[in-house]
C-alpha positions as CSV (number, residue, x, y, z in Angstrom):
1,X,-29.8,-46.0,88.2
2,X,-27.6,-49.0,90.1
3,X,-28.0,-47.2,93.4
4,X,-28.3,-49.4,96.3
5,X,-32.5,-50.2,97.5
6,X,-31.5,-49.2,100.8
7,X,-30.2,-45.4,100.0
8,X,-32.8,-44.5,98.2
9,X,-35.7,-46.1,100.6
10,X,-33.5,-43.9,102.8
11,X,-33.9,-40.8,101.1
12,X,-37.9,-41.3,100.3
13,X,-36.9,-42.3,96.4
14,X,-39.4,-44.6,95.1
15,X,-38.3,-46.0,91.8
16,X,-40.4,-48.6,89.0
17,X,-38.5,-51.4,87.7
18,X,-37.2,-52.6,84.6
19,X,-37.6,-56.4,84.0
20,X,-34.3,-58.5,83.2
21,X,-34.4,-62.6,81.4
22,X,-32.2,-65.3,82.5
23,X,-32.8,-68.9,81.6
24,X,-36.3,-68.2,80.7
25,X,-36.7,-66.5,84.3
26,X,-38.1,-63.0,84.3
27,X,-37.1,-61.0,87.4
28,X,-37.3,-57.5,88.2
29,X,-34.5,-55.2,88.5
30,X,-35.0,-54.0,92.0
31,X,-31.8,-52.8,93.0
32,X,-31.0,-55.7,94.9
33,X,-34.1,-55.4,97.1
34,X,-34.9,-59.3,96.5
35,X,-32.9,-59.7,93.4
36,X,-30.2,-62.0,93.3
37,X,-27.4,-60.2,92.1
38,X,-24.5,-62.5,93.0
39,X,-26.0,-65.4,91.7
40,X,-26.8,-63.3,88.3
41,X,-23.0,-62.8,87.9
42,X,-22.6,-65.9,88.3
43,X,-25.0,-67.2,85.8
44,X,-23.5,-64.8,83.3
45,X,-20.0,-65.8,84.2
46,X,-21.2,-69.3,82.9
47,X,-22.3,-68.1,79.5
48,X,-25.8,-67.4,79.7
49,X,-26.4,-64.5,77.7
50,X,-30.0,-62.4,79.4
51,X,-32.3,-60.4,77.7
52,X,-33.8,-56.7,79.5
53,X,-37.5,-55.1,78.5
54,X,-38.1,-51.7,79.4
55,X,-41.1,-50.7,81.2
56,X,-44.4,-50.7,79.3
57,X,-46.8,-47.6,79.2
58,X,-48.9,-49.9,81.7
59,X,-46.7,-49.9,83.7
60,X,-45.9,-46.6,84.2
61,X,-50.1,-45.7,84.5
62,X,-50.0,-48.2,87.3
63,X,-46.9,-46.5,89.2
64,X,-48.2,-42.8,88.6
65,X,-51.6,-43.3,89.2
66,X,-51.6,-43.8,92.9
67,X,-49.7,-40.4,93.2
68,X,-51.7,-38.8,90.7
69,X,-55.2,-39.7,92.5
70,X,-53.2,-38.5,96.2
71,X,-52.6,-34.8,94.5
72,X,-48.9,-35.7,95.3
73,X,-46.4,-33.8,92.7
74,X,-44.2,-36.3,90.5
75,X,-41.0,-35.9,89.2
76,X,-39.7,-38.8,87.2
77,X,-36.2,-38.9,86.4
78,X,-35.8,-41.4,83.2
79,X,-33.2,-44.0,81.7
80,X,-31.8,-42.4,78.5
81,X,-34.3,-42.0,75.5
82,X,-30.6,-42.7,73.2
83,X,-30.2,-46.5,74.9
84,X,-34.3,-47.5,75.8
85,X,-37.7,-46.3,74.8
86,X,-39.1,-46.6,78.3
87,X,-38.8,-42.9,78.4
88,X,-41.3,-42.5,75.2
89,X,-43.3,-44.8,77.3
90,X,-44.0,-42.5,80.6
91,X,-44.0,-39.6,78.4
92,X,-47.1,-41.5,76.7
93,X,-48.3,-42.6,80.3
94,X,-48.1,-39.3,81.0
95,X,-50.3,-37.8,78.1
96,X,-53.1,-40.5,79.1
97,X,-53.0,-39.7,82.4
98,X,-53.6,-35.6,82.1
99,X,-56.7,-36.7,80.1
100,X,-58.6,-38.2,83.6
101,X,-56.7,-35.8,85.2
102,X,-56.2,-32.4,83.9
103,X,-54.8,-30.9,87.0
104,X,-51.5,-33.6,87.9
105,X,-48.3,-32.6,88.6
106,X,-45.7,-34.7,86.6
107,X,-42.7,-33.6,85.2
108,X,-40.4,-35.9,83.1
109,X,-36.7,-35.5,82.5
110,X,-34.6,-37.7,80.3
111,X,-31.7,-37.7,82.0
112,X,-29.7,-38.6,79.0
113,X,-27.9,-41.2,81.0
114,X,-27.3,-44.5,82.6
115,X,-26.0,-46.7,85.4
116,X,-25.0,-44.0,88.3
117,X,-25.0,-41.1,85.8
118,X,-28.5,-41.4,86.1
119,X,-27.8,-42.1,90.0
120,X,-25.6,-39.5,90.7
121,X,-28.3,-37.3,88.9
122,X,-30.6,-38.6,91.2
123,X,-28.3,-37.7,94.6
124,X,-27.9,-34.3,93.7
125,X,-31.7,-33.6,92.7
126,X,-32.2,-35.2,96.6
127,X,-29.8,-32.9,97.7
128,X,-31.8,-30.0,96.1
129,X,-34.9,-31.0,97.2
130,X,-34.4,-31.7,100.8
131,X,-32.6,-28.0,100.7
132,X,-36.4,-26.6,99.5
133,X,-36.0,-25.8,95.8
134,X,-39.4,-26.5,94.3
135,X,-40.1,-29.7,91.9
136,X,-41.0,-27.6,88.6
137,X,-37.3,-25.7,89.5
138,X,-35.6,-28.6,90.6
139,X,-36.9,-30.5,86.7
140,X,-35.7,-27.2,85.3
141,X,-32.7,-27.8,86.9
142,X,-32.0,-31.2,86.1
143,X,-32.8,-30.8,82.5
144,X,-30.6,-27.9,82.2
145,X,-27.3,-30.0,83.7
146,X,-27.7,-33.2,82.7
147,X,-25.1,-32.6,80.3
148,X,-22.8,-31.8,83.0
149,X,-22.9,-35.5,83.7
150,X,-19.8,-37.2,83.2
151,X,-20.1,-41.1,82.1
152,X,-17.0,-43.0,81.4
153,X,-16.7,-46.6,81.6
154,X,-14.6,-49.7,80.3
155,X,-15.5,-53.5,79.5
156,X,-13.3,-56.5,79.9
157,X,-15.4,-58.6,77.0
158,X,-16.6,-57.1,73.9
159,X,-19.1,-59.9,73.0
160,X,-21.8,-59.0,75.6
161,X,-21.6,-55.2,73.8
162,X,-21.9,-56.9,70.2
163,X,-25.0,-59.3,71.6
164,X,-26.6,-55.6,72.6
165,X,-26.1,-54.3,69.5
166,X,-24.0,-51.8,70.9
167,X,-20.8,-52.8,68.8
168,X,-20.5,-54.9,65.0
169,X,-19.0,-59.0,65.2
170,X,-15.8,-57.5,63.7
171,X,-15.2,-54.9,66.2
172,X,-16.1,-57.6,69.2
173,X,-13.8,-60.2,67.4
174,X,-10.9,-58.0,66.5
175,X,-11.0,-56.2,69.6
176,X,-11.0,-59.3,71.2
177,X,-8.0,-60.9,70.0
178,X,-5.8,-57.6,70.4
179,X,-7.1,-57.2,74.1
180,X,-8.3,-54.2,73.2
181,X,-10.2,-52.6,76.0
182,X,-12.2,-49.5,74.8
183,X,-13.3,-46.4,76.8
184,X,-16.6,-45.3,76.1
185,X,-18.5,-42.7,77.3
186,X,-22.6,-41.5,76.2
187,X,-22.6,-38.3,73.9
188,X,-25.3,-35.4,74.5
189,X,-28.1,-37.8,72.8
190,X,-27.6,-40.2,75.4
191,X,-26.0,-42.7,73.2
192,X,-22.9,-45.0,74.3
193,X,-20.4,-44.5,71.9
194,X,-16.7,-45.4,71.9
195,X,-13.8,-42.6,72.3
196,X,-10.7,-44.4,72.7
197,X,-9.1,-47.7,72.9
198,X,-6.9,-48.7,75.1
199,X,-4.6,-52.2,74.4
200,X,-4.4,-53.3,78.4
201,X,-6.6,-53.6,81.2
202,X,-4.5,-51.3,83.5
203,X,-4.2,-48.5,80.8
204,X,-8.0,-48.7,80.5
205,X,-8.5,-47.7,84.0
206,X,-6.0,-45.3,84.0
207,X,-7.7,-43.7,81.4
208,X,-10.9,-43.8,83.1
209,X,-9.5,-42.0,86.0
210,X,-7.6,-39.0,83.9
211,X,-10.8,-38.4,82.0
212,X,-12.8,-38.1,85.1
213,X,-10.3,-35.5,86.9
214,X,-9.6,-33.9,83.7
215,X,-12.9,-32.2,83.7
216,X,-14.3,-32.6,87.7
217,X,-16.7,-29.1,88.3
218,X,-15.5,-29.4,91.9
219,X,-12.0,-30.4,93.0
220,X,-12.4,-29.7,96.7
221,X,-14.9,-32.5,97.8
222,X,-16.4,-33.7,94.6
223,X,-19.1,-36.6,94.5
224,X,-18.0,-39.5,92.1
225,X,-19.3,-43.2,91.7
226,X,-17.7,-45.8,90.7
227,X,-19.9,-49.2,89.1
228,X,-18.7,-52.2,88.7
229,X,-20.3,-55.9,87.4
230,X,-18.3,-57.9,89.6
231,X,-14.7,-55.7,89.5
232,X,-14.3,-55.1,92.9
233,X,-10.3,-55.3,92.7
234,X,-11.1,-52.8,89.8
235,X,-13.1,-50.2,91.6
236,X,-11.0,-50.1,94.7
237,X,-7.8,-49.8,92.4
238,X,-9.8,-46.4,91.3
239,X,-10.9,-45.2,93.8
240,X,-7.1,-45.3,95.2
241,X,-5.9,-43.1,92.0
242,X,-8.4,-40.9,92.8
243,X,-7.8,-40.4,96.2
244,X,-4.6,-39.7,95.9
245,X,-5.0,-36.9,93.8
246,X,-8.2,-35.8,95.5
247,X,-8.4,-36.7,99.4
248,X,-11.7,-34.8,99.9
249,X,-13.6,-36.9,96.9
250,X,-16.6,-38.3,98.4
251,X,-16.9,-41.4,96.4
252,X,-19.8,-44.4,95.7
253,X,-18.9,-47.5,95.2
254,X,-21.9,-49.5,93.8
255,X,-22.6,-52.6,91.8
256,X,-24.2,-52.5,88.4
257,X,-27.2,-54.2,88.1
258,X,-28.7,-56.8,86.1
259,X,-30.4,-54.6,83.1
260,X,-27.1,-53.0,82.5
261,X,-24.8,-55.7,83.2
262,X,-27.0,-57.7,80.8
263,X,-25.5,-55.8,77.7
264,X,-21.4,-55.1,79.7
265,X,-20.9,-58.4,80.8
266,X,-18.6,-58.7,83.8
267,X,-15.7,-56.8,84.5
268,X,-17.0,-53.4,83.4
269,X,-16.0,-50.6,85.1
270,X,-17.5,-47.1,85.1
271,X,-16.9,-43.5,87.0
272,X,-19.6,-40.8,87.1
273,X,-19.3,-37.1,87.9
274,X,-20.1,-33.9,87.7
275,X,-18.2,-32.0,85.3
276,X,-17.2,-28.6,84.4
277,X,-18.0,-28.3,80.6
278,X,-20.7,-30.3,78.9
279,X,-21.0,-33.6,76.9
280,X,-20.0,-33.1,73.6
């Protein structure tokens, strides 16, 4: 969810990792908690190309289980079941665990989303549960609007997208030798999928920002994020295009971390928010 360790240690948000290669080096994403994120942007400014696993069924047994045996609810708020199967694998961590015990509390909900869509997911599901909605409402909720979720984001290289699979070699080289920059968004199966491109860097960020406001639920004090991999001048350039259109925007600015970054490369940038109509 590329929210900072801190914040959600903060908010009482315990999270289980995803596990990210570099130079034969597993590490785990842990939101910067020990991880290196610096020097991984470095390393990838280099050339070295990492590889991300998602998180076993294991895994998830180990993380739930402690919960599970305390008779403490659980709701698990998941990575996108259109870009990783580690949601299939807590829903099957899940299954095994209602068989010892019958009586658990868990409740799943793909969230459909990525990066700080899923984090600004997470934020507002805080928000509701420190206000006293219940945790079976509160999934309800969450898997009612998660759609609402607005998720658009641009990438300076095209070859770390083509190395994920995400886009074909002619698309990365062509697109590459026009400097074109798409905008991508995910679609309501929580796939990334491309929706315009944009032949400069600057136009691409415009875009980013008139898609965002285009379709903001809230225009008084609305909660936006923008993520970066090592864009700072990027981010800052719009959250100032925001701002001046919206003064009252309460707005993130967080780094994306290793397992997405992994498959963006540097230099991508993305705004989430909460929108008034859903994906489509």
């Amino acid at each position: 969810m590329d929210l900072p360790y801190q914040l959600l240690k903060d908010n009482n948000v315990h999270f289980v990792s995803m596990n990210v290669t570099i130079d034969n080096q597993e590490s785990s994403d842990d939101l910067g908690h020990h991880f290196d994120l610096a020097n991984f942007y470095r390393q990838i400014g280099n050339g070295v190309m990492p590889t991300t696993a998602q998180i076993n069924i294991g895994q998830f047994i180990e993380f739930f289980k402690p919960y599970v045996q305390a008779h403490t609810p659980i709701l698990y708020l998941g990575f996108s079941s259109g870009l990783s199967g580690t949601f299939n694998n807590a829903r099957q961590a899940k299954d095994m665990l209602m068989q010892d015990f019958p009586e658990a509390e868990i409740y799943l909900v793909d969230s459909l989303a990525a990066c700080c869509g899923e984090g600004l997911m997470l934020l507002d599901a805080v928000d509701k549960r420190d206000a006293g909605m219940p945790i079976d409402q509160l999934a309800n909720w969450l898997t009612e609007n998660r759609l609402y979720y607005q998720q658009w984001f641009t990438v300076d290289d095209l070859k770390y997208l083509y190395h994920g699979g995400r886009v074909s070699r002619t698309s990365a080289t062509v697109g590459s030798l026009l400097q074109i920059k798409p905008v991508m968004d995910v679609d309501p199966l929580g796939h990334l999928r491309p929706v315009q491109k944009v032949r400069s860097r600057r136009r691409s960020l415009t875009t980013l920002v008139t898609n965002t406001i285009t379709n903001l639920r809230n225009q008084d004090n609305p909660r936006i994020i923008i993520a970066t991999s090592d864009a700072d001048d990027a981010a800052q350039a719009i959250r100032e295009k925001i701002l001046a259109k919206l003064p009252n925007a309460e707005i993130l600015l967080s780094n994306i971390g290793p397992t997405i970054s992994s498959h963006t490369g540097l230099g991508c940038v993305a705004v989430f928010s909460f929108g008034k109509t859903k994906r489509e």
